[in-house]
Every structure is written in C-alpha cells, then in structure tokens.
C-alpha positions in Angstrom: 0.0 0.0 0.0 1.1 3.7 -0.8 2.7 5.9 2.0 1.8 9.5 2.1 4.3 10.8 4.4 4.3 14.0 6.3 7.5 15.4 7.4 7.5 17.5 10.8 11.1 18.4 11.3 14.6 18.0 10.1 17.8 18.6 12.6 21.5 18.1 13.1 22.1 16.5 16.2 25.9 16.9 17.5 27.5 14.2 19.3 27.3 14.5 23.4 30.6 15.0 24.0 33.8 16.6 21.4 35.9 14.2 19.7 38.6 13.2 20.8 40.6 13.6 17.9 40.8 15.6 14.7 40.8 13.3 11.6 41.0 9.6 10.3 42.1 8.2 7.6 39.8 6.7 4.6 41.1 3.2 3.7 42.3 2.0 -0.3 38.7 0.2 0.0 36.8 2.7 1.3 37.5 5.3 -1.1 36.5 2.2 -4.3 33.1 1.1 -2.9 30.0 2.8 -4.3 29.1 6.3 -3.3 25.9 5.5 -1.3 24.3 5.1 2.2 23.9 1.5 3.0 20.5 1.5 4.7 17.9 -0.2 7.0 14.3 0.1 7.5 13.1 -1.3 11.1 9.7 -1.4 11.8 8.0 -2.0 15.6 4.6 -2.5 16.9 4.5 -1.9 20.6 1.6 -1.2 23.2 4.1 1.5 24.4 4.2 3.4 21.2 0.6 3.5 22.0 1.0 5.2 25.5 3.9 7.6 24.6 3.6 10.5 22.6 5.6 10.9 19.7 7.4 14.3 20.6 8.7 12.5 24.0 9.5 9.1 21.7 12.0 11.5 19.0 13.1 13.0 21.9 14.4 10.3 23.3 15.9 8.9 20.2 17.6 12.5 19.3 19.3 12.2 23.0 20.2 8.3 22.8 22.2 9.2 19.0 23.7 12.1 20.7 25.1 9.8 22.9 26.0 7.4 20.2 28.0 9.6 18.0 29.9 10.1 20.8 31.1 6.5 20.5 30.8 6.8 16.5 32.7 10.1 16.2 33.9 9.9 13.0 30.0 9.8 11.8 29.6 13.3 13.0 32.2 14.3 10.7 32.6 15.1 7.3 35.0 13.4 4.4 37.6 15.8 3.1 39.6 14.1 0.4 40.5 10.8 1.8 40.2 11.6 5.4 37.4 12.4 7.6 37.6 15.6 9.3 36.2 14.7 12.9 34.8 18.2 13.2 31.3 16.9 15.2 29.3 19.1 12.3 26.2 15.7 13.4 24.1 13.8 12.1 20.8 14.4 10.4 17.6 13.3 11.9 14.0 13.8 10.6 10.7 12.9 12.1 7.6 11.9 9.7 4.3 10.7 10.4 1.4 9.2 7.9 -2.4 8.3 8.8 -1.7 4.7 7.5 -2.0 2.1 10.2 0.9 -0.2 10.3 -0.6 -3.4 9.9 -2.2 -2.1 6.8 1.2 -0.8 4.6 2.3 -4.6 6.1 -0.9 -6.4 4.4 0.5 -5.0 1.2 3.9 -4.2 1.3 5.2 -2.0 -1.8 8.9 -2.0 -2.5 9.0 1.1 -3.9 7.4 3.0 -0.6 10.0 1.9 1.3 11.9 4.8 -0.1 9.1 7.1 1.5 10.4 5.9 4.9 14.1 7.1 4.5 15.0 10.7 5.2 15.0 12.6 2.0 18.1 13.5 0.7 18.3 17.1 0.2 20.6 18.9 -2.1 24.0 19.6 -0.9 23.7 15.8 0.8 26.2 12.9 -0.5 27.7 10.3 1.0 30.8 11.6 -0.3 30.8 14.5 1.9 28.3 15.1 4.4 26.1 13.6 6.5 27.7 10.4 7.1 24.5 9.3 9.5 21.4 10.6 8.5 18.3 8.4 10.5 14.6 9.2 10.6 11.5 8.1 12.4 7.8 7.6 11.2 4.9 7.2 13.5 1.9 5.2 11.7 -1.3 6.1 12.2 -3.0 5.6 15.6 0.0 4.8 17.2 0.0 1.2 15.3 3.7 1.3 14.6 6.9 3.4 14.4 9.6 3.3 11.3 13.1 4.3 12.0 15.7 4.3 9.2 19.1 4.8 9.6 21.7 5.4 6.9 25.3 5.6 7.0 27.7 6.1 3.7 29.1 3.6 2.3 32.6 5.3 1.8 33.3 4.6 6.1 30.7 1.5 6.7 29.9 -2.0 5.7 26.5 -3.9 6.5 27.8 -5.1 9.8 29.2 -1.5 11.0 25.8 -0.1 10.1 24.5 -2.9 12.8 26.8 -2.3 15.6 26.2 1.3 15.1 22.1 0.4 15.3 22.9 -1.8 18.0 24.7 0.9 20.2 21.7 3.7 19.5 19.2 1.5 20.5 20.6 -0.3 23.2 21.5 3.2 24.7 17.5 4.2 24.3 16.7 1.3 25.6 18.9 1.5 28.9 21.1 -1.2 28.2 23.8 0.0 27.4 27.0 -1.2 29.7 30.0 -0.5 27.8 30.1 2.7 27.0 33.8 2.7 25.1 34.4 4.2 21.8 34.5 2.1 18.9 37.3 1.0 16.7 37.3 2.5 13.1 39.9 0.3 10.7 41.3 3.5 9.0 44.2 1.3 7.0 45.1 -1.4 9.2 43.5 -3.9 7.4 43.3 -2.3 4.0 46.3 0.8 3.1 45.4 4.3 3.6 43.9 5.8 0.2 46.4 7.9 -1.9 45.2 11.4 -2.1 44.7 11.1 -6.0 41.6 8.7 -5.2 39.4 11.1 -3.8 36.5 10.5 -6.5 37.2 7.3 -7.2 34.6 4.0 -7.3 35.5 0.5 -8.4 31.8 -0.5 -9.3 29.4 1.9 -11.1 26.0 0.7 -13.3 24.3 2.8 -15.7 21.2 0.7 -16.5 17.8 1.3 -15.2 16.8 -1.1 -12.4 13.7 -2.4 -10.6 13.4 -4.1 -7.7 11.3 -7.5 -6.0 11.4 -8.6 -3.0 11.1 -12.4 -2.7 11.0 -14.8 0.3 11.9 -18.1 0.7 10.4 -20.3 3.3 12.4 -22.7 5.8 10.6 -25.9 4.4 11.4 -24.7 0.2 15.2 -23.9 1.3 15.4 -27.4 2.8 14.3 -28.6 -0.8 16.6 -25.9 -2.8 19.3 -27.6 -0.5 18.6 -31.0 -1.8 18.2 -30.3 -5.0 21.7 -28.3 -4.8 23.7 -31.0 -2.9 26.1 -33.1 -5.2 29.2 -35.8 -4.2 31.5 -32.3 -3.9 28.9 -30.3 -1.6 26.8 -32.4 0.2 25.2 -30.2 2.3 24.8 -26.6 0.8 24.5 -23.5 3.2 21.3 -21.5 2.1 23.5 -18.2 0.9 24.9 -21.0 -1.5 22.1 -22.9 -2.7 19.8 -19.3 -3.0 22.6 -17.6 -4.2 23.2 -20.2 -7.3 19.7 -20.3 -8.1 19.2 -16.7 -8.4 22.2 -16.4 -10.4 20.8 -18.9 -12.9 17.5 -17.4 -13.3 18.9 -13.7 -13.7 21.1 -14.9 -16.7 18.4 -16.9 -18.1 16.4 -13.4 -17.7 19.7 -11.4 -19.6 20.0 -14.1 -22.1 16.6 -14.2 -23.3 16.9 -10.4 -24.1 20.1 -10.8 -25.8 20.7 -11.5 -29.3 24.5 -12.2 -28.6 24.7 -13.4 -25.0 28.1 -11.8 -23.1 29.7 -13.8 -20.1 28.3 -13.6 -16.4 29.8 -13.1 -13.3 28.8 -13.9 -9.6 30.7 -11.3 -7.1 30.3 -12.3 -3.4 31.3 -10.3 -0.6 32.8 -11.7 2.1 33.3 -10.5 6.0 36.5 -10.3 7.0 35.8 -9.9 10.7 34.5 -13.6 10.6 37.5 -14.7 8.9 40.8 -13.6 11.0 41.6 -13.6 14.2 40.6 -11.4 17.0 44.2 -10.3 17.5 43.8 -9.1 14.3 40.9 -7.5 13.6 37.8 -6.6 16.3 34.9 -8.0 15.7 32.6 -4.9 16.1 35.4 -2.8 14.3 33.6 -0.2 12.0 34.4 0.2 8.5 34.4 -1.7 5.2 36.2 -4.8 6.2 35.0 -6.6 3.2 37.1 -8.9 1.3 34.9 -11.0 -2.2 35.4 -13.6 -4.3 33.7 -14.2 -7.9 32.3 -17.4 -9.8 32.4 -16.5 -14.1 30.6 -18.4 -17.1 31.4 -18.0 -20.5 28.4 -16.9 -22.8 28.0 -20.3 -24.3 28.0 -22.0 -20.6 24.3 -22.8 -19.1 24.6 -22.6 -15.3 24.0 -25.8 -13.3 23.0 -25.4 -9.6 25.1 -28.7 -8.7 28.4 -27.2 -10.4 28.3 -23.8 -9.2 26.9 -24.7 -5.7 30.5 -26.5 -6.4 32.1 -24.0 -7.4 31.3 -21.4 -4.9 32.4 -23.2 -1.8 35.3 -24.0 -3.6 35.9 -20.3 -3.8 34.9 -19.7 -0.5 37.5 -22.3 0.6 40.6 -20.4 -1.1 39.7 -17.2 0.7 39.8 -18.5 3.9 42.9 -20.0 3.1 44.1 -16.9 1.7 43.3 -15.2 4.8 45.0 -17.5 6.8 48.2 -17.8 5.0 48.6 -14.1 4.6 47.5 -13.6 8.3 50.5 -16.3 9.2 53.2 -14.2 7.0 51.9 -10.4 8.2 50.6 -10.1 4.4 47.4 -9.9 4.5 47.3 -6.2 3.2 48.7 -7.3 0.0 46.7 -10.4 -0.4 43.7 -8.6 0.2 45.2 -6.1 -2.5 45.8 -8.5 -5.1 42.5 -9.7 -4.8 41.2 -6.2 -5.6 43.3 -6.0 -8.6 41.7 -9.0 -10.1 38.1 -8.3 -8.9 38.8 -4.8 -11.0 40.3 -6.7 -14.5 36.7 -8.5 -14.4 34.3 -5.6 -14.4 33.3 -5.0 -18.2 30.8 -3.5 -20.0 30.1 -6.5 -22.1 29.9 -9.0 -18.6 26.4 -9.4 -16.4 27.5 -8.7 -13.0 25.6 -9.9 -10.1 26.7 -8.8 -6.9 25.9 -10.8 -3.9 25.7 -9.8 -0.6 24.9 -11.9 2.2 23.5 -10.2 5.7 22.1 -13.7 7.1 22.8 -14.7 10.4 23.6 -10.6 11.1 21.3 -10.5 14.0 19.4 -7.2 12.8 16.1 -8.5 14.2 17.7 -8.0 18.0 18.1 -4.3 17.6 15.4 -2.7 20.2 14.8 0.3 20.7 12.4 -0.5 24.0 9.7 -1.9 21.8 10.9 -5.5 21.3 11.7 -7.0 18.0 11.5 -5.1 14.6 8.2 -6.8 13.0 9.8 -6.6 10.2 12.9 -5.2 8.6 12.8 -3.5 4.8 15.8 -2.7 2.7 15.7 0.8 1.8 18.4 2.0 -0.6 15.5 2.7 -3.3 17.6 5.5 -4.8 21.0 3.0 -5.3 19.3 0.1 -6.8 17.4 2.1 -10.2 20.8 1.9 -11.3 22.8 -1.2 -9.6 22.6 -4.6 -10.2 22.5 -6.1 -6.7 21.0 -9.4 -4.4 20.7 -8.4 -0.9 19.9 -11.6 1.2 18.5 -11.1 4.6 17.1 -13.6 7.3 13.1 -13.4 7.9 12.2 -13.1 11.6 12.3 -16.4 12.1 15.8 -16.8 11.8 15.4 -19.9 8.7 13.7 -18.3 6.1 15.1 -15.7 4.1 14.3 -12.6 2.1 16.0 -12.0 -1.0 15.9 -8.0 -1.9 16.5 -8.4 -6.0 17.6 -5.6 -8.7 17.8 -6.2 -12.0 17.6 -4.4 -15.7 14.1 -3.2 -16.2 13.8 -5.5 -19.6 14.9 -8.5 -17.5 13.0 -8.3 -14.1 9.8 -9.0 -16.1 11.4 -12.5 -17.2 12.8 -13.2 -14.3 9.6 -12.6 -11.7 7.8 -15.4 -14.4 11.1 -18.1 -13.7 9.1 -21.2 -12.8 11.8 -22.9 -11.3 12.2 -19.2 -9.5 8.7 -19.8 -8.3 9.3 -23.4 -7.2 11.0 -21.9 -4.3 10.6 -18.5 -3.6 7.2 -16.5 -3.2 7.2 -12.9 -4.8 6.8 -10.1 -1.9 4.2 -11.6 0.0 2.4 -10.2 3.4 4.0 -9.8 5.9 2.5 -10.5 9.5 2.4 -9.4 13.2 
C-alpha cells in the first residue's frame, strides 16, 4: 500500500561530547566502494508506542544518538579528500508521520514506498561528503507502529558496522547499554590508507535502469533448494549458496533471453572479513568496510548448473579463507587482500552481467530494540541505489530460517525473471508480511 508521508522536522544532532581527535584516515577500500548510504528500514509495533507521545519518543531517540555519535565520532564528521575531518558538524535526523495504520502498509507491502520511509536526501547531501549518519523516524497512524531508518555512507561503513552502530543507538535508548567505550574504526590497518589522487574514485558503477522484487523463501522450500543443490563435492549446501546459485541462474536466463548475442556472467560475493581472522587481528565490532569477495564467471555459451556452481562457490569460499590465513601467518594480509582487488577490478566489463551478492544472514538485525521488542519486520531501503545497480541483498526473515532475498535487476529483464518457474518453485514474490 502507498505511503503519504508528512514530514515534521529536520535537525542536526551533535554528538554529546567533542571528539577526541581531529581526523581519520579513509582506507584504499573505502574510497573504491559505491558512493551511497547502505540503509535499513526497522519497523515496531509496541503497546508502548501506543502510550507515549511521539514528541517524548523523538526525543528520546535524538538524546540516545547524541550519545551514540559520541562512540561513532567519525559519523559526526565530514569526508575531506580521503580523510574524515572529525569536526562533530552531526548527524541528520528527521521525524515523519502518515495516517496509515501499520498493519495495513504490512498487508500489502510495496517495495517502492519503502523509499518514502528514509530521510530525504536534500541537495548539498552525498555520502561523499556530508552527512555520514542521516536516520529518521515515522509514527503510523494511531499509534499502530513506528519506522526508523538509519543510513550511513558507504565510503566509512559496511553492512555489519551499520549494525553495531544500530545496536549501540538502540541499546542506549533502551537503557542497556553497559559498555560505553568508543569504537574501533579500521582506517588502513587492514586495507592501506587511500592515496590522495583517489578522492572521486569507485570500483563498481552501473548505468542501466533497475527495478526491484522482494522475494522470500520459506524454511521448508530452502530445505528442498538444499537438496536439490547437494552433489558428491557439496553435500550439504549452506542456504546463501544454494539461494545464491539459483538466483544467479534465473537472472542470466532473464539477460539471455533479451540478448541477441549473450556476453559472459559473473557472480561477485562479498565476504566478512571480521569472521574470517583472528581477534588479535581485527575486532569483531570494528567499523568500517572490512569486506574482502570472491567471484564465480561463465562464459556466454555456458548454461549454469546449480550442482556445479553450488561446487564452485564453496570451492571459492575455501581459497579465501585459506588466503586469509596464509597471509595472516606471514603479516601479508594487506597485499593479499590487494591483489584480490586487482583481479576483482580486471573483471568488471561492460560486455559482462555482474551480479553482486551480498549476504547479511545470520547478522542478528532483528535483535536491535529500541524499547519496543523486536522489529516486526525489517525493509531494505536504498530505493535510490538500486534504479541503477545490479544487486542481491539476502537477509534472514524473523524467524531466523527463512530468508528474504531484496533483487535488482535491468528493467527488460526483471519482467522474465519474476515469471522463472523454477524461481517460483522456491521462492514467493513479496508476499504479506505478518504481526
């Protein structure tokens, strides 16, 4: 169902205390990801957002992120070339309200009015500069339900910064919060500080025109997926692999039947690095992009077999941790994780379908509270990114085995693609959601 939103306000909130120092430095990563915020929608129903008002609920939240940024400093800032001056200029907040009960917009949910829900990007805004943090909060109608979006750029956080970050805010408004330290950014410890000549630059850029689906896939279809994926080399698929490797089969099929000469297709998969090396080496609440991938390619003539690349993809899974580990051992990891950027970077053509993959399952985002228990539901926002990226954003449903898969794809092939019957065997096109 549409959203008619009414903004009330727009502020800067400052961080509670200064920061304690003046700059950091942007990372050889940071400065090649996409310039974007990498967003979240969370959505609560709660008896006490019945009871409060809203003015004393944004109040609240405005004082728990004040405190926040004093932990996330560097969020308060600004980026100046390949640094971020700590300069605690804040972080935008906006409060928004709409007549439309919760459970209603929920009955129906429309992709597209998710965007409705983040704070509007005004001009002068870029993730490239300032604000870093910009969050909002919408009260439904009635007091049926409350919105808050949070968005943080891209160029200084990955998916699991953004949740730390979320974590922090809400367990602060929530008064339980017990360790109040400051957090680690990575600056270039794990990747090199960025040469100044890279201000403006960004490995991955799309110029088509993209739509978006929502689909979901229940715990009972996966567990048939997985059978249907398993094979002598992989005899028990994770779900990212086996919903990963059928996505990726029903995209190309989508490309290729739009095609009169078929190019080659690539699979890029970003990894976590905090899962992958040791504590000694790397926190695992550290904030920044501490992202390392790895890629699966077929050649245009190649059909893609779920078996085989199931196969293939825990194969490549496999070398990276072993990459990790040997460069870890020898005090290289720096260059290894550099050398896999340079070959990541020789693969992105014009002629090529890239799909990039990125994985947020088992992130527990449905913990973050706020005081009102468990988001009902949680919506990918980053409406304005994905008209013009290629992407697959796989997220866990609330029940922790299911799993939602937020899709992107070429306007001429999305139509194809939402009609893939062996799509459909599995997954269910943005169905209701319930609470």
């Amino acid at each position: 169902m549409d959203l008619e939103i009414e903004v009330m306000g727009r502020e800067v909130i400052k961080p509670a205390t200064p920061s304690p120092q003046s700059h950091i430095q942007l990372s050889l990563l940071d400065i090649t990801v996409p310039a974007m915020y990498v967003s979240t929608i969370f959505l609560y129903k709660s008896e006490d957002l019945v009871t409060a008002s809203p003015g004393i609920i944004s109040k609240r939240l405005k004082s728990s992120l004040s405190e926040t940024l004093s932990r996330f400093y560097p969020l308060a800032g600004e980026i100046e070339g390949v640094s971020i001056n700590c300069n605690d200029r804040g972080a935008v907040f906006t409060e928004a309200r709409t007549n439309l009960l919760l459970p209603e917009f929920l009955k129906t949910p429309n992709v597209d009015s998710l965007a409705e829900l983040r704070p509007k990007i005004e001009d002068g805004d870029s993730p490239t500069g300032w604000p870093l943090l910009s969050v909002g909060v919408t009260f439904f109608g009635s007091g049926s339900g409350v919105a808050v979006s949070v968005n943080v750029s891209h160029r200084i956080c990955d998916a699991a910064s953004l949740l730390t970050l979320v974590t922090d805010w809400s367990d602060t408004m929530a008064d339980k919060k017990t360790n109040a330290r400051t957090h680690q950014f990575a600056e270039g410890t794990i990747y090199p500080p960025a040469p100044p000549h890279m201000a403006l630059q960004s490995l991955i850029t799309d110029s088509k025109k993209c739509v978006r689906n929502r689909f979901v896939f229940e715990p009972s279809k996966i567990a048939e997926l997985k059978r249907k994926a398993a094979s002598e080399s992989v005899e028990m698929p994770t779900r990212v692999e086996a919903i990963s490797s059928l996505i990726w089969k029903c995209a190309t099929n989508a490309s290729r039947s739009n095609l009169m000469a078929p190019g080659s297709t690539l699979m890029f998969i970003a990894v976590d690095l905090r899962l992958r090396v040791p504590l000694s080496v790397l926190s695992p609440d550290a904030i920044g992009n501490l992202q390392t991938a790895f890629f699966l390619k077929k050649e245009a003539e190649s059909k893609l077999e779920m078996q085989e690349t199931v196969a293939a993809f825990r194969t490549a899974k496999e070398e990276v941790n072993k990459m990790l580990n040997d460069n870890v051992q020898s005090n290289t990891l720096g260059q290894g994780l550099l050398n896999m950027m340079g070959s990541f970077a020789s693969e992105f053509k014009p002629d090529r379908d890239i799909y990039t993959m990125s994985s947020w399952c088992r992130k527990p985002f449905y913990g973050v509270d706020f005081g009102w228990g468990s988001p009902v539901w949680i919506g990918s926002a980053s409406h304005t990114v994905y008209e013009k990226m290629v992407y697959v954003l796989l997220i866990d449903s609330k029940d922790g085995e299911g799993v939602e898969a937020w899709i992107s794809l070429p306007a001429e092939d999305m139509p194809v693609f939402v009609h893939d019957q062996e799509l459909l065997a599995y997954a269910v096109l943005n169905p209701p959601i319930t609470i």
